[in-house]
N, C-alpha and C positions, 0 to 999 in steps of 0.2 A: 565674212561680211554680213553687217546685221541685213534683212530685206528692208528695214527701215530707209535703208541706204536708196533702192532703189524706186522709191515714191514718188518721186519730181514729176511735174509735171511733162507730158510729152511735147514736144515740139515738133510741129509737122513743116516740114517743108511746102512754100508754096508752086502751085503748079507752073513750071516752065521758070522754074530759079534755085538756084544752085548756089550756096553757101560756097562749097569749094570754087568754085568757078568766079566770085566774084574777090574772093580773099587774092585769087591768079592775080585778078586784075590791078588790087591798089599793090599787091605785090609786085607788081610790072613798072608802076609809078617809081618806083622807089629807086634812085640811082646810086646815092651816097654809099659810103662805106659805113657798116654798124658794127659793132662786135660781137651783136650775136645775128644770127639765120634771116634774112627779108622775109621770111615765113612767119618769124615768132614776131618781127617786127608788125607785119602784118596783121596778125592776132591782134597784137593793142591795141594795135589804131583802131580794127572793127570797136575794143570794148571803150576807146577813148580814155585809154591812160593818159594821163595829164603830163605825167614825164615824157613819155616818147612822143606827144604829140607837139612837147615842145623842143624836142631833139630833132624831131624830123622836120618841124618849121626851118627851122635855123640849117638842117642837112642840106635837106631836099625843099629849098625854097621856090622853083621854081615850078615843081609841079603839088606842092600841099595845098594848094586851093584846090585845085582838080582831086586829091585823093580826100577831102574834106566832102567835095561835092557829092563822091563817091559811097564814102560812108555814111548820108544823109541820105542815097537814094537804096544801099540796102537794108538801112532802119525802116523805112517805109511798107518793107514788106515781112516785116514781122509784129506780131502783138506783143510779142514782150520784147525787153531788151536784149542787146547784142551778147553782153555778158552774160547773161543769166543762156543766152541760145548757145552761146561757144560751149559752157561749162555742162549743158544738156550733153550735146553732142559727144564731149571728153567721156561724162559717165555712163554713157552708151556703150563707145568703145572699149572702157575698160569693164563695162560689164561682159561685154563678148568674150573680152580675152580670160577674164574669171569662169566663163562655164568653160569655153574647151582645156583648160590647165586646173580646175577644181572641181572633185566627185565627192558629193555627200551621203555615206552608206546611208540604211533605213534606221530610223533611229538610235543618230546619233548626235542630233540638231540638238541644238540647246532650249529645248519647248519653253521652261519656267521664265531662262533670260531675255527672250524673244516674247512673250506674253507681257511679262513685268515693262519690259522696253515700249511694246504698244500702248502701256497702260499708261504711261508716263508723259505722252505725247497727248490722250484723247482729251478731249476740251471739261469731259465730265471729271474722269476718275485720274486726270492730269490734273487741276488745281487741288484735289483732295490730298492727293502726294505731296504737293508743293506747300499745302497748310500741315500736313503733319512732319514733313521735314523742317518747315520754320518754326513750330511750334516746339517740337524735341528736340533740333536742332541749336536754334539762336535763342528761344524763350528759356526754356528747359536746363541746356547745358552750355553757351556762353553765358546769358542772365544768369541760370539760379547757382551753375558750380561755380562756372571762372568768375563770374561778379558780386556771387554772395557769396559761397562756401571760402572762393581761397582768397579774396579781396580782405574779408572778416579777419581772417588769419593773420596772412600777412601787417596789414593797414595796421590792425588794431591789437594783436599779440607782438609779430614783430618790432615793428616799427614804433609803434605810440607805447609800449609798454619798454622798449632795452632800447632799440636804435637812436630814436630824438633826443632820450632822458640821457642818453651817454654821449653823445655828440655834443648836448648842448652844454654839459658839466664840463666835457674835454676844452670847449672854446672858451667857456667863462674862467678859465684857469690859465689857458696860454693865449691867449686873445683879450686886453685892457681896454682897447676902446671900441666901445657899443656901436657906433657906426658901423668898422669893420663886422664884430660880430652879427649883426646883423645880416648882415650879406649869405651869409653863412649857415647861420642857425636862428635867422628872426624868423617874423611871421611869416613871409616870403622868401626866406633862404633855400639859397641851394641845395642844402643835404637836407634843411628839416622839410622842405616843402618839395623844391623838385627833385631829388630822390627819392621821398614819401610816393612822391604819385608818379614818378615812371614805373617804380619797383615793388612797391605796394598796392598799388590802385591799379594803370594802364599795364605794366605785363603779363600779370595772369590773366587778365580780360584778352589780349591778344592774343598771347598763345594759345589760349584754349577755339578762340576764334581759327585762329590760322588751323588748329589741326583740324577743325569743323571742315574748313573752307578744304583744306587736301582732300578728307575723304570724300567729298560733293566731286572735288574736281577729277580723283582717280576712278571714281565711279563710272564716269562717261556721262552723266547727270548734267552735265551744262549745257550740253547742245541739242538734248532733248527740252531744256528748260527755252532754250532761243528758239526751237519748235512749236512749244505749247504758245507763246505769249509772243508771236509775229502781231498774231492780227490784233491784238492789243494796242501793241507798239507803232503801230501803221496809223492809227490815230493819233498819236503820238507825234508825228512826221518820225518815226525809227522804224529801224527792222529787228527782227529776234536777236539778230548779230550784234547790237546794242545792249543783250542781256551780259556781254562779258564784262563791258567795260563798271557798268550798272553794280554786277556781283562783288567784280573788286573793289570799288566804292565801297563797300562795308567793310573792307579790309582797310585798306588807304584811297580817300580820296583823288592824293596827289597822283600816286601811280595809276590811277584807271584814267586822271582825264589826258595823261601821258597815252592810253593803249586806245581814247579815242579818235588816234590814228589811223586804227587799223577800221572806222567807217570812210564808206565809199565818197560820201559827199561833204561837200563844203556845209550843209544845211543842217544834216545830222550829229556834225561833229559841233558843232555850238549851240542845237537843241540838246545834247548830251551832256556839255559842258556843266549849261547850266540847272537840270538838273541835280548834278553830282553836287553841285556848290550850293547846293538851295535844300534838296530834299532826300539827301542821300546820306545819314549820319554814317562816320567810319564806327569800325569795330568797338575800341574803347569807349567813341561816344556813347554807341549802341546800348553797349556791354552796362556803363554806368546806368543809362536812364533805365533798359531792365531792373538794375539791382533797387533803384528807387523808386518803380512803379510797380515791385514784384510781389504778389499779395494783393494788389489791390486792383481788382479788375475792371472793374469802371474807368477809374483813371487812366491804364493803362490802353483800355476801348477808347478814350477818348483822344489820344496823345495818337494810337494808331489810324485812329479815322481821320483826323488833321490832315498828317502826312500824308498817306493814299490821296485824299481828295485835292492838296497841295498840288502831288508830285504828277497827277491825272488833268488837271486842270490847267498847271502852266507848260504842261506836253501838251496840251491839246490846242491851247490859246498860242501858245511857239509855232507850231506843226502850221494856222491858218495868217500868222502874222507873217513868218519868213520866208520868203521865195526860195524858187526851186522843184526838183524833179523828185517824184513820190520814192520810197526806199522800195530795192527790191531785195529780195535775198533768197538766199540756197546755200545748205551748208551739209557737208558731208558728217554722218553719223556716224559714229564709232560704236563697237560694240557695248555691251550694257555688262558691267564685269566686276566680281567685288574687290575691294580695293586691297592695295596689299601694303603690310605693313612697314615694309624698309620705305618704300615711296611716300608714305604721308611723313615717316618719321623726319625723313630729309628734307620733303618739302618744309614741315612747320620749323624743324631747326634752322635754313638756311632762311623764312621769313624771320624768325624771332631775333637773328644775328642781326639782319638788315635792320629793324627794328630797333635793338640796343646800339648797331652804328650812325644810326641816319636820326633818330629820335630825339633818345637821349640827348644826346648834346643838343637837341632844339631847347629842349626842359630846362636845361641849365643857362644856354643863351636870356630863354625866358625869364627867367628869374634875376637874374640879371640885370636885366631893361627892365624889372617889376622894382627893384631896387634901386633902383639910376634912379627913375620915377618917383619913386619915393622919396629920397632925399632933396629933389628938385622943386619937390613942389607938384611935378607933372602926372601925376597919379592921382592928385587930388581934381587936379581940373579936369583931368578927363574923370573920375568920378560924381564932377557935378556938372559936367557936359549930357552923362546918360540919366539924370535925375527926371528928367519929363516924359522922357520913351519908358521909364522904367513905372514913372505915376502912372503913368495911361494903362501901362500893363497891369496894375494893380498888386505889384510887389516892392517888398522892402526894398530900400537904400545902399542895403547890404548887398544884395548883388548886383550890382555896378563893377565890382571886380570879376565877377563871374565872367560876364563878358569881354571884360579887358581880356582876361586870361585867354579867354575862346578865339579873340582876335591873332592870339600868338599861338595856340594851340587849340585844335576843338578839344582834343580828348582831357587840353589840359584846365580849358574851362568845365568840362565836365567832371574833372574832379573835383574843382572846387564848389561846386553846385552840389557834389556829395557829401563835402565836408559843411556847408552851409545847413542841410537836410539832419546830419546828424547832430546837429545844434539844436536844434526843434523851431529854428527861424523861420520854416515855410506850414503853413494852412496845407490842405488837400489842395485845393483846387490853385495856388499861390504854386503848387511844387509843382502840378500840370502846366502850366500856364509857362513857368519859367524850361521845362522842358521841352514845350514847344519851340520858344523863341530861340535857345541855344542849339535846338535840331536845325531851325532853317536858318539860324545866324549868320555871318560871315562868313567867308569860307580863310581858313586860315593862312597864315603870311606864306606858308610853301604851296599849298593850293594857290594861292592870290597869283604868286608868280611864276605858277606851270602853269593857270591860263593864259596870264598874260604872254609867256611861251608859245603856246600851240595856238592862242586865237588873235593874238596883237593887243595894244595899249587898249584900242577904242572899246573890243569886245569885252575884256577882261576886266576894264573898269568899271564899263556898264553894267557887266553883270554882279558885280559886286555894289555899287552902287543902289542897283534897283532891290537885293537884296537885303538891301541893308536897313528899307523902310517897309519891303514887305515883312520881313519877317516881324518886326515889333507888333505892325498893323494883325496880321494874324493873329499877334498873342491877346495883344489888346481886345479884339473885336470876342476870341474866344473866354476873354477872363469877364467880358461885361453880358455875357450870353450869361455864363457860368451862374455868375454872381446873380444876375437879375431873372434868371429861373429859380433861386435858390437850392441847385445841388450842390451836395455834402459829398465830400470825398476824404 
């Protein structure tokens, strides 16, 4: 066990009171039948689990006011909270029981993994870690390999040079009428558009993400990273425990505002939510706007400073707008290890499966409804519905579909914003500006409806809602800055 482990703060008992002694007593209270120990029951109640407290209302109604009363009069004699005192108390005892049952000869400690492990956590030479991991980690090798090296390949060797050109001769020979073919192999077709960009564009940007994200995660690297950046977060209204859900958001948004479960409060988990849906591009997004800001450092300082200041601002403005009790946290640190290679191999295989199961067929639904749209007419009017958010931004007309696309998929508006860029349609400061807007864009239709999932209609639409005019207002206000200082990008 790392000595990281054993940093927590002490908890001292107050004079003439007795944690056990009072646990007896709401113990005592407690008549019902549970299925598991009146003891473990007991534990909850101290930390106010929300399940058992509504289990034991309903058991034990006739004395849960009085064990309420109870657990209001042992908060009072601690400074911190019950749960964080219980969980002290746990790693006490199992520290105990770790010296009498484990001897550690003289040098035989792991001095380099335990030095490297403190380094990771200290406030100095812990963010210097955290910029050289994102910098050779996401800049470096999701940006420059997975989004330039195998994107280039794929996109523009495979696909644009054998796949489309044979796809679309094959339908123009057994497929007569152009509507259908369309669907298919048009501008927006299925195989030449949403094939092109799950399998040319979004997978090697994911896979290469994902197996990033394994090695971070079999390292022991994430709970050290929810250590460095609490007290970050605590202004935020989050705790470090909020750095999980936050990571996977670069992966899928969907799935992390699903793991913003696993926060403690009602407050956290919808200062988290929104976040993720505002200022948290997934991987592919990510992946793309590297490959089009790559080389060009300004733009890309400016697209990264947006976002920080974004994603710091409306955590901060959330954290004093929405009621509730501050976050605390404490998290057990696992040792500091290097990663081994069967384990990232299976992790990035069994995400990239999920990916080709749960995605793909988004991409094709996509295209799909890009199609419907189009022959209805309905593509054009929501094309000149975003005609005035889009002047204000100070970009072409042309991507108007960008965003459409991002509303049904982010990664999949981001590809189209790549294919726009290799057009030569956007200016310097036009290609910034447009990757702003579709970083903090909407959050997409499976996002839309895993918030509205885990937060309700009201939450879920508001947050999308208010989204949906900051983010233009952002692009807007940084494209008339841009423009009216006159930088060149």
């Amino acid at each position: 066990m790392s000595s990281v482990n054993l940093k927590l703060n002490e908890v001292h008992e107050p004079e003439d009171f007795s944690l056990e002694i009072e646990l007896g007593r709401v113990e005592a209270l407690l008549k019902g039948a549970y299925t598991i120990s009146r003891r473990s029951v007991a534990l909850l109640l101290l930390q106010e689990d929300a399940d058992i407290l509504g289990l034991v209302q309903k058991t034990d109604a006739a004395t849960f006011d009085a064990i309420r009363s109870h657990i209001e009069h042992v908060k009072k004699h601690y400074t911190h909270p019950l749960d964080y005192v219980i969980a002290s108390r746990r790693q006490e005892e199992a520290s105990e029981i770790v010296k009498k049952v484990w001897r550690t000869g003289e040098g035989t400690g792991n001095g380099i993994a335990e030095t490297l492990s403190r380094l990771t956590i200290h406030p100095v030479s812990g963010i210097l870690i955290l910029f050289m991991i994102l910098y050779w980690g996401l800049y470096k090798y999701v940006g420059g390999f997975g989004a330039g090296t195998l994107v280039d390949f794929l996109e523009k060797r495979v696909f644009d040079q054998h796949v489309n050109p044979f796809l679309v001769a094959v339908f123009a020979r057994l497929v007569p009428w152009a509507v259908l073919r369309d669907l298919f192999v048009g501008e927006y077709g299925i195989l030449t558009l949403g094939l092109r960009y799950s399998f040319g564009i979004i997978l090697p940007i994911v896979a290469v993400f994902f197996s990033f994200f394994s090695v971070i995660e079999d390292t022991g690297y994430l709970p050290r990273l929810s250590l460095l950046i609490d007290r970050l977060f605590k202004k935020l209204g989050l705790s470090g425990r909020a750095v999980i859900p936050m990571v996977l958001g670069f992966g899928c948004s969907t799935m992390a505002t699903m793991v913003t479960r696993t926060l403690p409060t009602k407050r956290e988990r919808i200062i988290a939510t929104l976040l993720l849906a505002l200022a948290v591009p997934c991987s592919a997004q990510l992946g793309v706007i590297l490959a089009l800001l790559g080389g060009k450092a300004l733009a890309f300082g400016i697209w990264t400073l947006v976002m920080v200041a974004v994603f710091l601002l409306i955590g901060f403005l959330a954290a004093h707008i929405l009621p509730g009790e501050r976050p605390s946290f404490y998290m057990e640190v696992p040792p500091l290890r290097l990663p081994k290679l069967s384990n990232v191999m299976v992790k990035t295989l069994s995400r990239v499966w999920w990916y080709i199961q749960e995605v793909v067929p988004l991409f094709i639904v996509a295209s799909v409804l890009i199609w419907l749209a189009q022959i209805t007419k309905f593509f054009d009017l929501m094309t000149a519905a975003l005609k005035t958010p889009i002047a204000m931004m100070g970009l072409p007309v042309t991507t108007a579909p960008v965003f459409i696309f991002g509303f049904f998929r982010r990664d999949y508006g981001a590809a189209g914003l790549y294919d726009l860029n290799q057009s030569g349609a956007l200016s310097g400061v036009q290609l910034v500006t447009a990757c702003i807007a579709l970083a903090l864009f909407l959050p997409c239709i499976a996002q839309f409806l895993m918030n509205v999932k885990e937060r309700g209609w009201y939450v879920g639409l508001g947050i999308s809602v208010f989204i949906l005019f900051f983010s233009f207002s952002v692009a807007a206000l940084v494209n008339f800055t841009l423009v009216h200082l006159g930088v060149v990008l």
